[in-house]
N, C-alpha and C positions, 0 to 999 in steps of 0.2 A: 504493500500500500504506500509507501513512504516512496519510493521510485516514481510511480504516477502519479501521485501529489507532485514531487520534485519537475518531472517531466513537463508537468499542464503550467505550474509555475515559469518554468523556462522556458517555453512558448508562448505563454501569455507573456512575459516579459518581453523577449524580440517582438512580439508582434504589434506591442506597443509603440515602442522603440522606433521599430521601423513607421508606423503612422504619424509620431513625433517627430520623425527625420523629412517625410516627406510632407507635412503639412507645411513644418516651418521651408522646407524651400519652397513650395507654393507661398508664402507670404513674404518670403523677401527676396525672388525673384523681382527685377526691374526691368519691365520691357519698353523698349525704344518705341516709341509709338512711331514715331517719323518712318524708323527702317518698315515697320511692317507697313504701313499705308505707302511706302513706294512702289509694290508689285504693282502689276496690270488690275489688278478685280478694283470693282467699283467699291469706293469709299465714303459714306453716306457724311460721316463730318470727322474730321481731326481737330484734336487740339494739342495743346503743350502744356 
């Protein structure tokens, strides 16, 4: 019992981890807004 206690613990822990890791780069990600409204597709407004 003590192993898959340990186990689910240490899964649940990465799997946190990793949602912590990828939230925060989704929140301090900075995206150029200029670079991406230079392709071709239609751009309804830009700003800065």
């Amino acid at each position: 019992m003590k192993f898959e206690t340990l186990m689910l613990q240490t899964l649940f822990s990465a799997c946190l981890l990793i949602c912590l890791l990828a939230m925060g780069a989704m929140l301090t990600t900075h995206v150029n807004v200029a670079k991406v409204a230079d392709s071709d597709a239609p751009v309804a407004a830009t700003t800065n």
